[in-house]
C-alpha positions in Angstrom: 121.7 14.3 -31.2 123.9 15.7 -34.3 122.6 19.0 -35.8 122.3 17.0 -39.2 120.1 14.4 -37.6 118.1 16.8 -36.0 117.6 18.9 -39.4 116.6 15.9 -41.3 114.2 14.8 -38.4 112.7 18.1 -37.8 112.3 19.0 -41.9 108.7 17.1 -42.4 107.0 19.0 -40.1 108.4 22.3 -40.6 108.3 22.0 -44.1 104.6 21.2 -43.5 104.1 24.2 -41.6 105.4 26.7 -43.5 103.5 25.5 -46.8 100.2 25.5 -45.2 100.4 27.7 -42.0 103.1 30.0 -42.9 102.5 30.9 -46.5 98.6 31.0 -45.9 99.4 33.6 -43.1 101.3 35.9 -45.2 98.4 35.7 -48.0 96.0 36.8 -46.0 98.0 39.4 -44.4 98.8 40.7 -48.1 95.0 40.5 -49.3 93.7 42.3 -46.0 95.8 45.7 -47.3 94.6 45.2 -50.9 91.4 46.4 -51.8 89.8 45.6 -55.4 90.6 48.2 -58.4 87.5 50.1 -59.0 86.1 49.9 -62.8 87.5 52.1 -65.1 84.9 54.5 -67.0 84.3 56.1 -69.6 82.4 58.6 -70.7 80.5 57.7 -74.8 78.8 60.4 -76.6 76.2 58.9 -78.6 74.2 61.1 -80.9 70.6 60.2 -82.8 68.8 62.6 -85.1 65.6 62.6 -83.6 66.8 62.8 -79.6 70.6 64.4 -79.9 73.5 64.0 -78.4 73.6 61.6 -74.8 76.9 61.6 -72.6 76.4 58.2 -71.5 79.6 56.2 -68.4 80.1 52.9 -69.1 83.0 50.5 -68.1 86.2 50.0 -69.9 86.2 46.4 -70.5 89.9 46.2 -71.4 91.3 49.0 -69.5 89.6 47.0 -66.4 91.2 44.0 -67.0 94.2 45.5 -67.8 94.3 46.9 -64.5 93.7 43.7 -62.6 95.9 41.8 -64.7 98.6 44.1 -63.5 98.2 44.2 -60.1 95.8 41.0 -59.3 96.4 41.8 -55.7 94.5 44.7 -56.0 95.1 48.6 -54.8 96.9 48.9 -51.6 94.5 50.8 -48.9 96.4 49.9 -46.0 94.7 49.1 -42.7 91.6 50.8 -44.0 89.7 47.4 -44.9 90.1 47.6 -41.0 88.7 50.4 -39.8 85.9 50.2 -42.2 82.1 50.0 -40.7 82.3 46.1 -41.3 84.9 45.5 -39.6 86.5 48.0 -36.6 84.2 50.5 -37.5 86.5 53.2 -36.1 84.6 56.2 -36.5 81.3 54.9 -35.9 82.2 53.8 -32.2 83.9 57.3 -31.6 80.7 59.1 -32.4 78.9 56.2 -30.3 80.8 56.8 -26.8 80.6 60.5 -27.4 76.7 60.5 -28.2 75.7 58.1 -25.4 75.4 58.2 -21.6 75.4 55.1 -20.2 77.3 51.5 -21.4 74.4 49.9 -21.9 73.5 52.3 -24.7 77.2 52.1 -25.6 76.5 48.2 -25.8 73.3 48.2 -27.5 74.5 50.6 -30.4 77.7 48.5 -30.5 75.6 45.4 -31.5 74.1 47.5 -34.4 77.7 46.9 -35.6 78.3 43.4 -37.5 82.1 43.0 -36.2 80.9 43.5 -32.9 78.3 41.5 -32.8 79.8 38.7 -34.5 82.6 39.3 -31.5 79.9 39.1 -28.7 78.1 36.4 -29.8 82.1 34.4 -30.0 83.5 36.0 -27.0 80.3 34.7 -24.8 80.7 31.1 -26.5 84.0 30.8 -25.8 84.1 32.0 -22.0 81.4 30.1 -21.3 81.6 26.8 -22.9 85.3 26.7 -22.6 85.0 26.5 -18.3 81.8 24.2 -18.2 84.1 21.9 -20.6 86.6 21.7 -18.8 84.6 21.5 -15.2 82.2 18.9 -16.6 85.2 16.6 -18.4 87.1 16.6 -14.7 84.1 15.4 -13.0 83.0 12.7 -15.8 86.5 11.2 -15.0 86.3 11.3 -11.9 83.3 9.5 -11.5 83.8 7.3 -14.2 87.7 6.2 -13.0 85.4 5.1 -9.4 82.8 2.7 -10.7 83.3 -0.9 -11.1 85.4 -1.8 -14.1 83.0 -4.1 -15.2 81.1 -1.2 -16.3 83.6 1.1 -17.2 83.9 0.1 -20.9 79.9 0.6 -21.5 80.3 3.8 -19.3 83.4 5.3 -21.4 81.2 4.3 -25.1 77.9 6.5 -23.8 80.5 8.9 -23.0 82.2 9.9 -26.2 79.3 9.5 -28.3 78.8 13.3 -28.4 82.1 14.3 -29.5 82.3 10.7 -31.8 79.2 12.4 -33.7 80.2 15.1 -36.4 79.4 18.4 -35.1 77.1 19.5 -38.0 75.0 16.5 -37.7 75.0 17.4 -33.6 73.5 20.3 -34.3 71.5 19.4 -36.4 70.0 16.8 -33.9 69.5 19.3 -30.7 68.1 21.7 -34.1 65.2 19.6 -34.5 64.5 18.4 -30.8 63.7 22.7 -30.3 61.8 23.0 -33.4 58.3 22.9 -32.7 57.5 20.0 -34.0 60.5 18.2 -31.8 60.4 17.0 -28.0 61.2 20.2 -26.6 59.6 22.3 -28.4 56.5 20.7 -28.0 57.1 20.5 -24.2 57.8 24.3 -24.0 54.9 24.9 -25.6 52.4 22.3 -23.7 54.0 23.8 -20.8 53.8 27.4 -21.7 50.0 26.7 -23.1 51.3 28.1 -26.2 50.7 26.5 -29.5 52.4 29.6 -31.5 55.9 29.6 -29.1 58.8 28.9 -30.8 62.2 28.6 -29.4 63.8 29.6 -32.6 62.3 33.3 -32.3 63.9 33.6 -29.7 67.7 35.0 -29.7 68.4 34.4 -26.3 67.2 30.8 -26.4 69.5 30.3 -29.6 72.5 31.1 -28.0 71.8 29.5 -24.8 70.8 25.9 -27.3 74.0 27.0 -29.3 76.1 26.9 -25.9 74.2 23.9 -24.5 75.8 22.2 -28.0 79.2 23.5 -27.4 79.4 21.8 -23.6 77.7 18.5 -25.0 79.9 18.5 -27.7 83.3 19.0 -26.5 82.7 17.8 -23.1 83.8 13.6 -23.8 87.2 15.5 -25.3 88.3 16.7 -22.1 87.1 13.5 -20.1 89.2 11.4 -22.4 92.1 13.8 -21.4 91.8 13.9 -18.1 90.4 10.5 -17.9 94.3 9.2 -19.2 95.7 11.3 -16.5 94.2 9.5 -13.9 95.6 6.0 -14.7 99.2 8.0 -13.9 97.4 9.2 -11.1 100.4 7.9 -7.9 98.3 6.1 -5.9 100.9 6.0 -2.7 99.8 10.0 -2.2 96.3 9.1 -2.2 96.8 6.2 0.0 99.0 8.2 2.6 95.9 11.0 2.2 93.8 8.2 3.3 95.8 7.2 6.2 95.8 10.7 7.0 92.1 11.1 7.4 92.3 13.6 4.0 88.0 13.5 2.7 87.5 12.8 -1.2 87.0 16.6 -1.4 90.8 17.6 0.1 92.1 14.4 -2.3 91.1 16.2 -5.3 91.9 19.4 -4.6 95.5 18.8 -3.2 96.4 15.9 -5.0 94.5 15.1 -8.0 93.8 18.1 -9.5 97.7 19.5 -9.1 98.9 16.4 -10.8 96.4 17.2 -13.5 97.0 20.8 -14.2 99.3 20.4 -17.1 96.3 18.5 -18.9 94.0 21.2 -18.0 96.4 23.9 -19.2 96.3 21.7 -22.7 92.5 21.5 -22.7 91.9 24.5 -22.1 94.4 25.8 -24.4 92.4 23.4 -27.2 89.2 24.9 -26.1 89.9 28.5 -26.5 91.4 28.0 -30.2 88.3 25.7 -31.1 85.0 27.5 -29.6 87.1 31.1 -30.8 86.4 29.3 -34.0 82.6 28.4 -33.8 81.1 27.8 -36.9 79.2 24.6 -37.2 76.5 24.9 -34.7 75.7 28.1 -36.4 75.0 26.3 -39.8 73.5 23.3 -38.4 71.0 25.4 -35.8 70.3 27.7 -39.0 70.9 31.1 -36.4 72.7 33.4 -38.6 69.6 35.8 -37.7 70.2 35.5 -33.9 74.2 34.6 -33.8 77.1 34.8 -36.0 80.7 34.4 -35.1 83.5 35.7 -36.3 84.1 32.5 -38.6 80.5 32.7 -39.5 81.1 36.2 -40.6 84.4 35.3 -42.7 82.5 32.7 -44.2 79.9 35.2 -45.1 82.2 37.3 -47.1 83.5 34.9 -49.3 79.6 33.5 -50.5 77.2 35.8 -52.6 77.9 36.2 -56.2 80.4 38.9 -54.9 83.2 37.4 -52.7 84.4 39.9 -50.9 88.4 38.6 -50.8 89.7 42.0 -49.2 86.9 41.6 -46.0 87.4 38.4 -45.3 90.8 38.3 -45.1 90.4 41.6 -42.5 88.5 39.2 -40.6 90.7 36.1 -40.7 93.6 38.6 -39.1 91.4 39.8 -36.8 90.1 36.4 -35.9 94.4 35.3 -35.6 95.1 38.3 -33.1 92.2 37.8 -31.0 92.9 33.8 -30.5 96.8 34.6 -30.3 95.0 37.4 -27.3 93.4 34.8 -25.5 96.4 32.0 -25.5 99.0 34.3 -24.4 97.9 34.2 -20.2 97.8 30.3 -20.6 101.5 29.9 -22.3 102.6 32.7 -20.4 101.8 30.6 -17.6 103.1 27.3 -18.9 106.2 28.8 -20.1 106.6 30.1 -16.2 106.4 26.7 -15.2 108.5 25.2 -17.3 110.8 27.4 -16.3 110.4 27.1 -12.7 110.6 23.3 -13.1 114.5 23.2 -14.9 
């Protein structure tokens, strides 16, 4: 291909990119070192004849905007919007390990912090949703590439009906069934003899419903994947395993499963940028007061009648390293293989 052809082929999408990937990026980066100018004040001497003289501090209207019209980035502070107790909370975790004894007081103190809690609750999502997806997809194809194919159109339908359904309005669903007036609700409660029991008191049973979602949710994605792997699936291995006396077990594990690891690599590379990025189940379960993720917590910051610009965007960078943390092994891995293979 000529280098012009390949230019004029290749502009579209990078021209894409760097309008709304690149350029977003290097916002953000630029508003997390900018903090907001601080009000400029003034100090008015007002004088009565009956009380006196009063030094009162009031605001500089003009000067203020002045200021901000200036520089509407704001004052540069650095990295210290990072290190702040909203986000790293630098000092407060060095006087944490040095005060405590043990890591679960380390832990429990840490949780006290709202970056660190919003990084539990999205680190325990993602490592344990992301596995069971991709674990329950493989098997749903499996069983669903074996049945007749007389059923296998009704079978595949029921199937992506989950991730077909929005996930707000998913959440919403599963939302209601745990309230007390839903099915399971009522069941815990008839069970538990327990009129007053709720399920949403409970912080524990929030994030074990919120990653209940997550599975039943993105699970159908990862069947469909591996489900179109199959059909390229050579059948002359598995029928030479057969010959061979290989069970269904050995088949899968030394066959199927090796010709499908480039689609698990891509699953679970989509599954690790996707639960890293929970936010809907939170809104639709209504569990800010039990979980909140890092999105949740970026989204946090910019509503109120103050929008805090400068936080948020601390949080969206941290949110960026920590996903570009957890994708590195995978295409580290992949770029080894691809490697290996030319």
């Amino acid at each position: 291909m000529r280098h012009s052809t390949f230019f004029w082929f290749v502009l579209p999408t990078a021209t894409a990119m760097i309008l709304f990937i690149a350029l977003p990026i290097i916002s953000v980066l630029l508003q997390s070192v900018h903090a907001p100018h601080q009000a400029v004040l003034v100090e008015v001497e007002t004088c009565t004849p009956l009380v006196g003289c009063t030094v009162e501090t009031t605001m500089d209207q003009e000067a203020t905007k002045a200021l901000r019209d200036a520089q509407p980035l704001g004052r540069f502070v650095g990295l210290d919007i990072f290190f702040d107790r909203g986000h790293l909370a630098v000092n407060e975790v060095k006087k944490i390990i040095n005060n405590s004894n043990t890591w679960n007081e380390i832990f429990t103190q840490l949780s006290n912090l709202p970056f660190y809690r919003a990084m539990a609750f999205t680190l325990t999502f993602t490592f344990v949703v992301t596995p069971f997806v991709i674990i329950f997809g493989f098997f749903i194809a499996i069983g669903v590439n074996a049945i007749s194919s007389y059923f296998k159109g009704l079978v595949i339908f029921f199937s992506l009906l989950p991730f077909v359904v929005t996930q707000l309005i998913g959440a919403l669903v599963l939302f209601w069934m745990i309230d007390s007036r839903g099915i399971l609700g009522s069941a815990v409660q008839w069970i538990a003899s327990d009129p007053n029991l709720s399920l949403k008191a409970s912080t524990g049973v929030m994030w074990l419903s919120l990653i209940i979602y997550g599975i039943w949710h993105a699970a159908p994605f990862a069947f469909v994947i591996f489900y179109a792997g199959l059909q390229t699936l050579p059948q002359d291995q598995i029928e030479a395993a057969k010959i061979d006396g290989a069970s269904r077990y050995q088949q899968i594990r030394y066959i199927v499963i090796p010709h499908l690891f480039p689609l698990i690599t891509f699953v679970a590379l989509i599954q690790l940028m996707d639960n890293f990025r929970v936010f809907e189940p939170i809104v639709g379960f209504n569990a800010s007061a039990h979980a909140q993720s890092l999105s949740w917590f970026i989204f946090n910051d910019l509503g109120g009648e103050t929008r805090q610009l400068s936080s948020a965007a601390a949080s969206s960078v941290l949110t960026i390293i920590g996903v570009s943390i957890l994708l590195f092994p995978v295409l580290l891995r992949t770029w080894r293989d691809f490697r290996e293979q030319t």
